[in-house]
DRENDO-1510 file (C-alpha; in Angstrom, 1 decimal, always signed):
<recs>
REC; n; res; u; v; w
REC; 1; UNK; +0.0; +0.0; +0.0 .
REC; 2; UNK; +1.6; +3.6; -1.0 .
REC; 3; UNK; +1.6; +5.9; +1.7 .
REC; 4; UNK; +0.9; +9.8; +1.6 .
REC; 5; UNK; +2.7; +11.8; -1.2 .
REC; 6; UNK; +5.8; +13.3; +0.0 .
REC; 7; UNK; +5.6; +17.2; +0.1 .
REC; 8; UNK; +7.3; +19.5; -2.4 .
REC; 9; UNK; +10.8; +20.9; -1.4 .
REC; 10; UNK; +10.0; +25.2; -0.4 .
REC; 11; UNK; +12.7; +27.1; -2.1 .
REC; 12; UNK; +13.3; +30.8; -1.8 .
REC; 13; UNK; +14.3; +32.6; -4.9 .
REC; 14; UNK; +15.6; +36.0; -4.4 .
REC; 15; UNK; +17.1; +38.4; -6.9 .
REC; 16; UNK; +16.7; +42.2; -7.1 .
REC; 17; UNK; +16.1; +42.0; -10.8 .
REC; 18; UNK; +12.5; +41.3; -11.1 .
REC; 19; UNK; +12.6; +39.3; -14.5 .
REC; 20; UNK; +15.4; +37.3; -13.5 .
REC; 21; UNK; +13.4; +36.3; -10.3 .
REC; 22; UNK; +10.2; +35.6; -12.0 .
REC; 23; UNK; +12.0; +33.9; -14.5 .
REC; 24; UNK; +13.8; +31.1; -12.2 .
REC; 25; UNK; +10.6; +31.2; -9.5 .
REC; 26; UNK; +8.1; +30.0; -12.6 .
REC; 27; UNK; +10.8; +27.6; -13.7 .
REC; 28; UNK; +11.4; +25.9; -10.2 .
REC; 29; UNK; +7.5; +26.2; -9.6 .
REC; 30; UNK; +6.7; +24.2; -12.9 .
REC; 31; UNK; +9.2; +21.2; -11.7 .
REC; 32; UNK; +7.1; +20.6; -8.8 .
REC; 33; UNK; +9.0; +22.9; -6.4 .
REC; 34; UNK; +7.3; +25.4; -3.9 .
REC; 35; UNK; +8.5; +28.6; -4.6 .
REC; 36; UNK; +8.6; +31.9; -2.8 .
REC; 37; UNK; +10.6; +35.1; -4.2 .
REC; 38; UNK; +12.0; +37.8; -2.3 .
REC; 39; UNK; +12.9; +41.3; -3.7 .
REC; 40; UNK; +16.2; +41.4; -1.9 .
REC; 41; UNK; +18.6; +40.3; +0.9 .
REC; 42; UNK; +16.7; +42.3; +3.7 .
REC; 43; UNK; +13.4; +40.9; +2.8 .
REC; 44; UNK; +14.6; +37.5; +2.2 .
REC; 45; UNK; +16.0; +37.4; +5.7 .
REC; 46; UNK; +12.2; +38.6; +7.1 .
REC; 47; UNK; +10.7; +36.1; +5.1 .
REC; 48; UNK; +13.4; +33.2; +6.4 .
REC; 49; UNK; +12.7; +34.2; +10.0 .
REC; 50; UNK; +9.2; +33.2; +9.6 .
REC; 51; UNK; +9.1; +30.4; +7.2 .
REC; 52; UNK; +10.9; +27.2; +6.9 .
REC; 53; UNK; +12.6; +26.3; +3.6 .
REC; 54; UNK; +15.0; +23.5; +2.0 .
REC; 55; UNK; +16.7; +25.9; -0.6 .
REC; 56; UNK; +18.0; +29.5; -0.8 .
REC; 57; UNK; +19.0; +30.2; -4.3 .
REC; 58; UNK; +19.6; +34.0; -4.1 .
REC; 59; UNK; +21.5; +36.8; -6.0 .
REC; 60; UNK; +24.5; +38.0; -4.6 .
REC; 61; UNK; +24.8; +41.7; -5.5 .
REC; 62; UNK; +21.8; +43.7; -4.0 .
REC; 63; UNK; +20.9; +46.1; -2.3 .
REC; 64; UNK; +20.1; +46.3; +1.9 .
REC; 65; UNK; +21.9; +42.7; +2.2 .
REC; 66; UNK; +23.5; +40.8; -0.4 .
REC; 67; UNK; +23.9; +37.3; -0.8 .
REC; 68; UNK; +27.0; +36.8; +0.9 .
REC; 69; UNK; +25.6; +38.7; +4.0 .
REC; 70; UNK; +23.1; +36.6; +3.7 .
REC; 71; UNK; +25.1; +33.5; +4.1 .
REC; 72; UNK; +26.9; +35.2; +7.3 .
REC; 73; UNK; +23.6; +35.7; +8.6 .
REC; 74; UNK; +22.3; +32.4; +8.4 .
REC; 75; UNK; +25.8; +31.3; +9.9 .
REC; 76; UNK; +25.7; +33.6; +12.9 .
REC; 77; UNK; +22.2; +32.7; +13.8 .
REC; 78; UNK; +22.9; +28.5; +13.2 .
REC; 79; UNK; +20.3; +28.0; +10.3 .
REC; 80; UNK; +21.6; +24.8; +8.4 .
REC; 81; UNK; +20.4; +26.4; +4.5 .
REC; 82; UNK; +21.6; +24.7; +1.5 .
REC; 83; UNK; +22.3; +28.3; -0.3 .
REC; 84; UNK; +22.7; +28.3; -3.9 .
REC; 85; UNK; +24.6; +31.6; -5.1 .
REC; 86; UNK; +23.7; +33.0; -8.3 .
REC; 87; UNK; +26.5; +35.6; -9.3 .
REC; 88; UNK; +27.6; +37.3; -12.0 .
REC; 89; UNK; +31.0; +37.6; -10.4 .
REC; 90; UNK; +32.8; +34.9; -7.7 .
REC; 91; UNK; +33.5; +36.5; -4.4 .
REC; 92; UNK; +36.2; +34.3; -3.6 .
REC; 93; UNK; +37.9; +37.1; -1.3 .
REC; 94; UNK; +34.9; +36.6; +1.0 .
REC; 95; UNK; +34.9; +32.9; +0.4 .
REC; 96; UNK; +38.7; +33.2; +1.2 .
REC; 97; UNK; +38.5; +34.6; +4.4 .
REC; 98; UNK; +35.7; +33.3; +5.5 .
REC; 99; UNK; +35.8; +29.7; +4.1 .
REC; 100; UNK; +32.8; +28.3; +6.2 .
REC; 101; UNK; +30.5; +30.4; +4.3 .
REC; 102; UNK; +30.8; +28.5; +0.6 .
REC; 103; UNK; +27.1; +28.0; -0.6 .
REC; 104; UNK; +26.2; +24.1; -1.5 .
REC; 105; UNK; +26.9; +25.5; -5.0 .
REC; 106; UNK; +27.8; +28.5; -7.3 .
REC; 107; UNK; +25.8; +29.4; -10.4 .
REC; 108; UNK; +27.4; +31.8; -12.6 .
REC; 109; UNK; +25.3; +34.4; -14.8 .
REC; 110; UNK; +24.0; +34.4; -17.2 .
REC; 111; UNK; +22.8; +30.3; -16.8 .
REC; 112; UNK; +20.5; +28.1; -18.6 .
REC; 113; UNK; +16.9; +26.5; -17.1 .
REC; 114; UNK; +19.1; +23.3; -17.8 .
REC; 115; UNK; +22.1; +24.5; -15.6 .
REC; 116; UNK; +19.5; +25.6; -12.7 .
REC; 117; UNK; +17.2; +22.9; -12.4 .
REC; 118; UNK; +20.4; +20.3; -12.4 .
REC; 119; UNK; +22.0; +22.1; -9.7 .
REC; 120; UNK; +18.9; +22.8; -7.5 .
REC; 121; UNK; +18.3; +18.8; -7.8 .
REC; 122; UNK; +22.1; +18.1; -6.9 .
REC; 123; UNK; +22.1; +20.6; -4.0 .
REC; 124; UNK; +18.4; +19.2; -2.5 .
REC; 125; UNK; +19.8; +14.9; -3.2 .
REC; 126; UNK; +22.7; +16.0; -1.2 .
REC; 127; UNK; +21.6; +18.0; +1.4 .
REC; 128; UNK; +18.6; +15.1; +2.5 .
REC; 129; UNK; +21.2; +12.5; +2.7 .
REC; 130; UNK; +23.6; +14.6; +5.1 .
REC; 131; UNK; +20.4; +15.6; +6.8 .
REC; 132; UNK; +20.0; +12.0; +7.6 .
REC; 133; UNK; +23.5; +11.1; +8.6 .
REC; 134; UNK; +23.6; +14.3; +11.1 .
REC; 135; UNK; +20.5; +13.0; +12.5 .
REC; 136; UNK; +22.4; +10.4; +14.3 .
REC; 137; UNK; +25.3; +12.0; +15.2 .
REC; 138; UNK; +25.9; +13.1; +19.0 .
REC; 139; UNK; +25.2; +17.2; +18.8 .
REC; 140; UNK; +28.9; +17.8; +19.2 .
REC; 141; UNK; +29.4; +16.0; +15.9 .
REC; 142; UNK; +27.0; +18.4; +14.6 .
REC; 143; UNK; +28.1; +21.5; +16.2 .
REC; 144; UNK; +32.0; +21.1; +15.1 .
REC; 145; UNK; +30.3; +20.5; +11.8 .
REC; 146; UNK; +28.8; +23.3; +11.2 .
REC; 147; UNK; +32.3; +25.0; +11.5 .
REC; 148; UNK; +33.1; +23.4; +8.4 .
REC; 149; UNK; +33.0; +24.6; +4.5 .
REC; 150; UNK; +29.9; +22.9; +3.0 .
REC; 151; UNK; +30.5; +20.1; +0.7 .
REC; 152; UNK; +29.6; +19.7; -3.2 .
REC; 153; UNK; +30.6; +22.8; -3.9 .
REC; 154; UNK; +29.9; +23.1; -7.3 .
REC; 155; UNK; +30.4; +25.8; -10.1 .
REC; 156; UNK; +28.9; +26.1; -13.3 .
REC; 157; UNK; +30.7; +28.8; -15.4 .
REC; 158; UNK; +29.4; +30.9; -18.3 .
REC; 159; UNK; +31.5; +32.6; -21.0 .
REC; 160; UNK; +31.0; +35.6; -22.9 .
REC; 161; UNK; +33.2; +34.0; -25.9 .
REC; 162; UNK; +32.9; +30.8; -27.6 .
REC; 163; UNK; +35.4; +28.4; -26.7 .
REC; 164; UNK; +36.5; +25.6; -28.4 .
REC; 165; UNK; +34.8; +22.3; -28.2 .
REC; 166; UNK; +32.1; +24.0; -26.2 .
REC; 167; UNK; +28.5; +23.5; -26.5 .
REC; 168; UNK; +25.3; +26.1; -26.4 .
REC; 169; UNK; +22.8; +26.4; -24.8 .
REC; 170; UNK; +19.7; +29.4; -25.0 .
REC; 171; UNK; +19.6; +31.1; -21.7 .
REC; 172; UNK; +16.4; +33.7; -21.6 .
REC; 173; UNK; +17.0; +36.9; -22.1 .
REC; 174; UNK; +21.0; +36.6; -21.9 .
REC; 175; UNK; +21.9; +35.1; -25.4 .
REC; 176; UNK; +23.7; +31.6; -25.0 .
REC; 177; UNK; +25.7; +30.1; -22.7 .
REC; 178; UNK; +29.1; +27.9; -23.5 .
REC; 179; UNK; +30.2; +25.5; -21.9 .
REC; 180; UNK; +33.5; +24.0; -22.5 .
REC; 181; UNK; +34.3; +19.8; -22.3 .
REC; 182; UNK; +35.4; +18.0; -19.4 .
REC; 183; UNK; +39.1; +18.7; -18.5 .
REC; 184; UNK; +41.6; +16.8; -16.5 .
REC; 185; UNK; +41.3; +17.2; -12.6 .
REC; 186; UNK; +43.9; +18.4; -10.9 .
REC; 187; UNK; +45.0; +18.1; -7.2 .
REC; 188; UNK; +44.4; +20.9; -5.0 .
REC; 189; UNK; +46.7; +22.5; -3.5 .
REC; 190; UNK; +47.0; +24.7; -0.1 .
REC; 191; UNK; +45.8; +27.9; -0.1 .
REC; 192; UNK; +43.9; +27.6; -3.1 .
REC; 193; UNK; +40.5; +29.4; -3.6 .
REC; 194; UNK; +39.2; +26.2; -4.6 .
REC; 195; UNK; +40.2; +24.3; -1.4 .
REC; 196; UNK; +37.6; +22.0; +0.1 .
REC; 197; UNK; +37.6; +20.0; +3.1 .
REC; 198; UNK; +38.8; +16.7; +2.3 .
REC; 199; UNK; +37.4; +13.2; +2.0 .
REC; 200; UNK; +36.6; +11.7; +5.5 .
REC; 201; UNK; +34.3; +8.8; +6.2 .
REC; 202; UNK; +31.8; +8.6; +9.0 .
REC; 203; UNK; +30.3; +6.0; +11.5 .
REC; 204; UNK; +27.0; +6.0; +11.3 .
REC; 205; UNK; +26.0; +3.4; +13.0 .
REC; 206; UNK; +28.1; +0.6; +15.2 .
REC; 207; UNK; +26.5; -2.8; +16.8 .
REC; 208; UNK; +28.5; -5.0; +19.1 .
REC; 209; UNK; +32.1; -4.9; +19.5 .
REC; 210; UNK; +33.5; -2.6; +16.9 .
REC; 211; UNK; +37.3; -1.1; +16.5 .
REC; 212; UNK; +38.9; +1.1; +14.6 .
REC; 213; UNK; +43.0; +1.9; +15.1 .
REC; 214; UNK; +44.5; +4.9; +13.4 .
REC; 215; UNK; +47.7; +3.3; +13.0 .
REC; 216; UNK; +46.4; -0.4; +12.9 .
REC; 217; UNK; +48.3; -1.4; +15.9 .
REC; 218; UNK; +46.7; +0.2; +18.9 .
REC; 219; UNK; +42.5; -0.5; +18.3 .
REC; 220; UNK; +39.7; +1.6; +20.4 .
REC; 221; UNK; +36.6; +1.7; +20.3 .
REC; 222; UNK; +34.3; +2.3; +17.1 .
REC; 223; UNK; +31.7; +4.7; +18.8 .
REC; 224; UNK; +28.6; +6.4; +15.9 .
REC; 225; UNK; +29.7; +9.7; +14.9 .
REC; 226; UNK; +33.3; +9.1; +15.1 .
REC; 227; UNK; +35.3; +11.0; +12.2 .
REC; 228; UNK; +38.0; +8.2; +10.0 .
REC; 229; UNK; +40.8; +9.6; +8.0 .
REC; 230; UNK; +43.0; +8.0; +5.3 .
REC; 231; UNK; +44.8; +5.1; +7.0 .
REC; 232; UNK; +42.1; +3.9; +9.8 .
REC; 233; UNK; +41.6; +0.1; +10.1 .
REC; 234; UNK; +38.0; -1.0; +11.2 .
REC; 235; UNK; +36.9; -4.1; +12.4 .
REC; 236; UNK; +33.9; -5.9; +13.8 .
REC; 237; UNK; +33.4; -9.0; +15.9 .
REC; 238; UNK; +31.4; -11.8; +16.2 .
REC; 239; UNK; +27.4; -10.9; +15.8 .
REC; 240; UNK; +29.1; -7.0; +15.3 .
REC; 241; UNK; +28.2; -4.9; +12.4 .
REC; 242; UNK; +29.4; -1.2; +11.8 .
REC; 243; UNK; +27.9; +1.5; +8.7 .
REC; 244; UNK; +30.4; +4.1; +7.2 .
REC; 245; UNK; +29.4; +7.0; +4.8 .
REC; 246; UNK; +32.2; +7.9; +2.9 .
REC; 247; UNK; +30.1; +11.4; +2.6 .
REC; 248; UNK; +32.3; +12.5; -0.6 .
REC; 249; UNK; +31.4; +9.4; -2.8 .
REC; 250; UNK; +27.7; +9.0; -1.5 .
REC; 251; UNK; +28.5; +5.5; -0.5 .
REC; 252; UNK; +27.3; +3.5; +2.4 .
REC; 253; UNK; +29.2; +0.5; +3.2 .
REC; 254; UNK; +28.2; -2.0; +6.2 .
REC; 255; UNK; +30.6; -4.5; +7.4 .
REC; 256; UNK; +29.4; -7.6; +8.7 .
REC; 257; UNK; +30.6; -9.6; +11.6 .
REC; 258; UNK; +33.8; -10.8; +11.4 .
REC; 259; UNK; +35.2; -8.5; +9.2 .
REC; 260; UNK; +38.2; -5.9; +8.4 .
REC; 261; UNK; +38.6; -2.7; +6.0 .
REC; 262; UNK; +41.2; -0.7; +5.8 .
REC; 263; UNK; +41.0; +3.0; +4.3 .
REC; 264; UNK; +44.0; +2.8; +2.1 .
REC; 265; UNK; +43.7; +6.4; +0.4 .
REC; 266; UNK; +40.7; +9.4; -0.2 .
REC; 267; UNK; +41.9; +12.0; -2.8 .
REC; 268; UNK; +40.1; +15.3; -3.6 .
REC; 269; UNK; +40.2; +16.9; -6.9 .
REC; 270; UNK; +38.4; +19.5; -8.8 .
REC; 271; UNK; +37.4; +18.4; -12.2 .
REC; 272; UNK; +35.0; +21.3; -13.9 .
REC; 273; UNK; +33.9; +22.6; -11.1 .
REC; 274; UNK; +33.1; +19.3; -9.1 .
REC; 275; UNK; +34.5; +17.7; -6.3 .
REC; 276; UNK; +36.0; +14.4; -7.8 .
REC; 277; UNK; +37.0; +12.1; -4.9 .
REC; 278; UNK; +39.0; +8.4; -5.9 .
REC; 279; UNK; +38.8; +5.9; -3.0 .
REC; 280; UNK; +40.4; +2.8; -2.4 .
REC; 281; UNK; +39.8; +0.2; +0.3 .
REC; 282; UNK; +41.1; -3.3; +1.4 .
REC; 283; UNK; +39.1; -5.9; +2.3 .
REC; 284; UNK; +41.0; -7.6; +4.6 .
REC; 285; UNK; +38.6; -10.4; +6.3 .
REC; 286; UNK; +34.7; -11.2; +6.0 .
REC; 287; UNK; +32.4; -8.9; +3.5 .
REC; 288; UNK; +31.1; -5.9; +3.1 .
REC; 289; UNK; +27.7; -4.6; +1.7 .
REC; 290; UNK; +27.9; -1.3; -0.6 .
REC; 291; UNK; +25.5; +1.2; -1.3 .
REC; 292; UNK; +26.8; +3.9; -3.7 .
REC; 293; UNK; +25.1; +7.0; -5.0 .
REC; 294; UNK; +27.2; +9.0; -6.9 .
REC; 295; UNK; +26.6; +12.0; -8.9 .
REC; 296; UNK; +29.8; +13.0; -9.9 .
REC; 297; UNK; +31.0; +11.1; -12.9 .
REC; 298; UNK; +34.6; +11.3; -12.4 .
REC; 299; UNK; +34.9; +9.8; -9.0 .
REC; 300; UNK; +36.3; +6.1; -8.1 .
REC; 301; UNK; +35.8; +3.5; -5.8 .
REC; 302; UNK; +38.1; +0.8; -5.5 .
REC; 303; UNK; +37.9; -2.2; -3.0 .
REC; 304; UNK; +41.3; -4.6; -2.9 .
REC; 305; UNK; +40.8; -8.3; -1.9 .
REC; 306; UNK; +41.9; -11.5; -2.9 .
REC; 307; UNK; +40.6; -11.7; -5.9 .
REC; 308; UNK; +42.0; -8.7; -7.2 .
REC; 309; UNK; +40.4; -4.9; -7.3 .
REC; 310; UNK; +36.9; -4.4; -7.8 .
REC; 311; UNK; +36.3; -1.1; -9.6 .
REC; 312; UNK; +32.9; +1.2; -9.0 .
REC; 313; UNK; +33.6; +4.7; -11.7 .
REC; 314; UNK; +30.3; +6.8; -12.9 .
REC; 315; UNK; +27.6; +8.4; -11.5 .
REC; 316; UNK; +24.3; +6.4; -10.5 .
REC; 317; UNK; +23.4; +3.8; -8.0 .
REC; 318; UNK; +25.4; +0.4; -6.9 .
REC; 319; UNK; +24.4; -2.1; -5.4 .
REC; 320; UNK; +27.2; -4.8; -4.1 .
REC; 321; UNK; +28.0; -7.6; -1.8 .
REC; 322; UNK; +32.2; -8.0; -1.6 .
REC; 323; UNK; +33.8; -11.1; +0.3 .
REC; 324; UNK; +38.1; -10.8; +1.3 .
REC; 325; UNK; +38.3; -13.9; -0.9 .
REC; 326; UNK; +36.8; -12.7; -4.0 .
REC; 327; UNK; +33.0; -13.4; -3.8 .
REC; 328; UNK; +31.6; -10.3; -6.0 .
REC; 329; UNK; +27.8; -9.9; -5.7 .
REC; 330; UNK; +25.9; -7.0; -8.0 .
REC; 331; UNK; +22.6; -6.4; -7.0 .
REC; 332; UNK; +19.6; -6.3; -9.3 .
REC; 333; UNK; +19.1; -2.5; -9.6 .
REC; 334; UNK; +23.0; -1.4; -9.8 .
REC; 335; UNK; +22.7; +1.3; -12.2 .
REC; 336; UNK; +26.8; +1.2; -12.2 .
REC; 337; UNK; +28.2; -2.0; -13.1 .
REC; 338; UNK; +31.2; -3.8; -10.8 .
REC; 339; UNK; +34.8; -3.8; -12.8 .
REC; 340; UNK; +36.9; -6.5; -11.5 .
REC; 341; UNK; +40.7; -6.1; -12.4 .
REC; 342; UNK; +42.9; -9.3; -12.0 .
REC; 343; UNK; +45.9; -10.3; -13.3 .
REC; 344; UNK; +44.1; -12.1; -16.5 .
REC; 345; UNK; +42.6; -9.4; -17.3 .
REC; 346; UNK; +39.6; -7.1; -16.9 .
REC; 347; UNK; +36.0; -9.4; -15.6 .
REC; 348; UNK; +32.8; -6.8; -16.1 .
REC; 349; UNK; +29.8; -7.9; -13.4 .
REC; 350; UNK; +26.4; -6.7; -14.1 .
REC; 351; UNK; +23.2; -6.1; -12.1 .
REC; 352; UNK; +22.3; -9.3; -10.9 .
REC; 353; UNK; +25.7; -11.3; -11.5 .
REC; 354; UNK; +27.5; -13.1; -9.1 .
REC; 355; UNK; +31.6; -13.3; -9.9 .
REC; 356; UNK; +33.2; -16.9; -8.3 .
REC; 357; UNK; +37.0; -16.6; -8.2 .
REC; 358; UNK; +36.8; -20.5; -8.7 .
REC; 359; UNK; +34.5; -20.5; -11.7 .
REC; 360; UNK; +36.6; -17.5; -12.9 .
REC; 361; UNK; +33.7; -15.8; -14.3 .
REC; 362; UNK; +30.4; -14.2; -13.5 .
REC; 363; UNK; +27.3; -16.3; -14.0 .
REC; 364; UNK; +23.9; -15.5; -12.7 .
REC; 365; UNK; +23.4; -15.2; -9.0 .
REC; 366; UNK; +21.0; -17.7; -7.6 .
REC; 367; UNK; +18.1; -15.9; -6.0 .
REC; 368; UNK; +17.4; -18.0; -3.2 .
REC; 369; UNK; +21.5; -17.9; -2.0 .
REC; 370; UNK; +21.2; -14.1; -1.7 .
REC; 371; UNK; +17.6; -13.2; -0.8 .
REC; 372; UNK; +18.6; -12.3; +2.9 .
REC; 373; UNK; +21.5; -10.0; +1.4 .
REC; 374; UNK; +18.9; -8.7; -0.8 .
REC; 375; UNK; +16.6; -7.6; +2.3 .
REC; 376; UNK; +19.4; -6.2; +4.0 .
REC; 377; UNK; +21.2; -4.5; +1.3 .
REC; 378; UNK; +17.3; -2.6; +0.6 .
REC; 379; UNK; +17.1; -1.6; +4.6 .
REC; 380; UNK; +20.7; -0.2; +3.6 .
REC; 381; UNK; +19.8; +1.8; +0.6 .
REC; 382; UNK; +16.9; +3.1; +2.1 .
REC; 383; UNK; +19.2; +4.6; +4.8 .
REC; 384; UNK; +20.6; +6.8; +2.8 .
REC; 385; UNK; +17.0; +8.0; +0.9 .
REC; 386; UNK; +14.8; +8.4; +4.2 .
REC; 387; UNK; +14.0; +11.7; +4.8 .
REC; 388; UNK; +14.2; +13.1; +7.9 .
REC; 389; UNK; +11.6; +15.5; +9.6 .
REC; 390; UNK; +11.5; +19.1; +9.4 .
REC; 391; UNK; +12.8; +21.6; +12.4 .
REC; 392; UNK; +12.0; +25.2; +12.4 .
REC; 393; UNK; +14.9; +26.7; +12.1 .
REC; 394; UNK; +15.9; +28.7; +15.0 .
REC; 395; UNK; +15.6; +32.9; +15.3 .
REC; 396; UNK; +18.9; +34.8; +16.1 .
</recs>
């Protein structure tokens, strides 16, 4: 039986040039959004003291207040926004100096419908999931992380020449916009104006005797909430199970009794604009169940075990079961498919194949083997899509 409908996300659209804001408010509305427009900065901030919203997409040069005033005053007063900033010009000295005050995204005028709707839906996908995760975090997990510079920052650039290998697109009332091809990512470096916090992974959730060492010698405790960095060693015990979000990727992986993961490497770099994170585990003992959601092409994740290294690279949703000794399980549903490198060669596993390191090659996985994984791998997916409820957000 279907339950109720799920409400429309409220966004507030605010711009000081009255086309432009009538423009992207009818846009958003006819996609299914709620919309509500403010005139400026000052009347935006009256109207976010009395309503409750999931998006701010706002101008940043106006009058009163302007869009990064904005952002400090939704700071100062503790109001967890997603903020999209619509700008003709970046304001990176601001961003510089005040690096906690990055919007979940930058959209640079002039824009397409295209190049707004795509980054509204980005901004909203991301912002319920970390929603979720903060949700079970102790509130000085929470607090500390609201010191932080947002995540997914993402620009989308406009140029007043055409480039080449760039495509058009018609962007009302402003001409075209260009937009040149993918190029290389580079790593970033410190001190840059493109600098992002980098790629942690978080516990989420931790049953039975769960440890994690930082140096994989000395082990502690695996407590929810705590914060693992590039070269942290988790393991569970017997009838223990422990959930990391490796927040970066959008990628949920549950370790089952019995078993150990090592975080080998987490790399950040910017590719057009996007975060692109590459990840690579080992799988040192038992099996791990992985939920991936990724929606930035360019990123990587890469689990070592005996059988070789299983490959995840796109953007879309994964669905996979991975033993040390080289069981490779990919669920019906896996939008991504599982690339096994080994020595022979290269072994491609699709949605509902099962890989054998005996047989040597994938064949289809036997439903009634798996249907218990299956169940679980489902309450694991929808961990990471449940919405949590809404919270007025507090008054300064």
């Amino acid at each position: 039986m279907l339950g109720p409908p799920k409400p429309a996300h409220r966004i507030l659209v605010v711009d000081d040039d009255v086309d432009i804001r009538h423009i992207n408010a009818e846009v958003l509305a006819h996609s299914g959004y709620h919309v509500d427009a403010a005139e400026d900065g000052a009347a935006a901030w009256d109207t976010l003291q009395r309503n409750r919203y999931d998006l701010l997409v706002t101008d940043n040069d106006m009058p009163k207040v302007s869009g990064v005033e904005l952002l400090h005053k939704l700071h100062a007063a503790h109001i967890a926004l997603p903020v999209i900033l619509a700008t003709g010009t970046l304001p990176m000295a601001d961003f510089i100096q005040y690096p906690w005050l990055q919007p979940a995204a930058l959209l640079i005028k002039p824009y397409s419908f295209h190049e707004l709707l795509g980054t509204v839906r980005n901004v909203l996908r991301a912002s319920v999931l970390a929603a979720v995760l903060l949700a079970c975090l102790p509130a000085a997990i929470h607090a500390q992380a609201q010191l932080q510079a947002p995540t997914g920052l993402r620009i989308v650039a406009a140029s007043g020449a055409v480039q080449a290998n760039a495509a058009a697109f018609p962007a009302p009332g402003n001409g075209a916009v260009y937009a040149q091809v993918a190029s290389p990512a580079s790593p970033l470096q410190p001190g840059s104006p493109d600098i992002l916090d980098q790629p942690t992974a978080m516990t989420v959730s931790s049953v039975g005797k769960c440890e994690c060492s930082e140096d994989g010698v000395t082990f502690t405790n695996l407590a929810k909430g705590r914060i693992l960095k590039q070269g942290a060693t988790v393991r569970t015990g017997d009838d223990a199970r422990t959930d990391l979000f490796f927040r970066r990727m959008g990628t949920t992986i549950r370790l089952q009794a019995g078993s150990e993961l090592r975080i080998e490497k987490m790399t950040l770099t910017i590719k057009d604009g996007l975060p692109v994170v590459n990840t690579l585990l080992d799988l040192r003992k038992g099996r791990i169940f992985t939920v991936v959601r990724s929606s930035v092409a360019g990123s990587t994740l890469e689990i070592k075990n005996a059988a070789g290294r299983s490959v995840v690279e796109g953007s879309g949703i994964g669905r996979y079961i991975i033993t040390a000794d080289g069981t490779h399980v990919a669920a019906q549903g896996s939008a991504i498919p599982l690339k096994l490198v080994r020595e022979d060669g290269i072994t491609i596993i699709a949605a509902g194949q099962q890989f054998d390191p005996k047989a040597g090659k994938p064949f289809a996985a036997s439903p009634p083997l798996w249907v218990k994984d299956m169940i679980e791998l489902d309450e694991l997916q929808a961990l990471t899509e449940e919405p949590v409820p809404a919270v007025p957000s507090p008054k300064p």
